[in-house]
C-alpha positions in Angstrom: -4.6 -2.0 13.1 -2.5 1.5 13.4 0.5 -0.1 13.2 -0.5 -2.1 9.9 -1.8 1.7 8.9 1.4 3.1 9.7 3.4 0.5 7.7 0.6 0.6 4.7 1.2 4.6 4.3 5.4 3.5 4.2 4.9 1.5 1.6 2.7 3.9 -0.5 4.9 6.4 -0.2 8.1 4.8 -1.0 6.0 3.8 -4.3 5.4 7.4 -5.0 9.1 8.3 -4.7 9.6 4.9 -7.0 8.0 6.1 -9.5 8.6 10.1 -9.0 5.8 10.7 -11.5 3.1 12.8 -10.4 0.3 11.9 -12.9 0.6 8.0 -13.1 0.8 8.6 -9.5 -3.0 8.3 -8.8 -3.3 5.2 -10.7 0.1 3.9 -9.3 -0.5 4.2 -5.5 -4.7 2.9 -6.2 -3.0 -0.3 -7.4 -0.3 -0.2 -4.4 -3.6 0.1 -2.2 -5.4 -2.5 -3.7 -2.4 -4.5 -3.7 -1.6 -3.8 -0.3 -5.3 -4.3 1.1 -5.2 -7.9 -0.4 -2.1 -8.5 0.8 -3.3 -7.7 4.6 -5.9 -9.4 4.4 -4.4 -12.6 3.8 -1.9 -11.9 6.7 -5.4 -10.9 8.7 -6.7 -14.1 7.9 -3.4 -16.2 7.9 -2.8 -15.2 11.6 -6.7 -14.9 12.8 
């Protein structure tokens, strides 16, 4: 689970530098989250 947290926290912040914007940056890195939760999940579920 850390090391999913670790790699979740990479991605989110290579999405802030994407888009180098600081106030779509709220709305930009809830959708990476979302995006990223549902995308974890599936592996969760794909490998359990």
């Amino acid at each position: 689970m850390r090391a999913q947290t670790k790699r979740w926290m990479k991605s989110v912040i290579e999405t802030a530098k994407t888009a180098q914007v600081s106030l779509p940056y709220n709305r930009a890195t809830r959708g990476a989250r979302a995006a990223e939760m549902r995308s974890d999940t599936a592996k969760a579920r794909g490998v359990a």
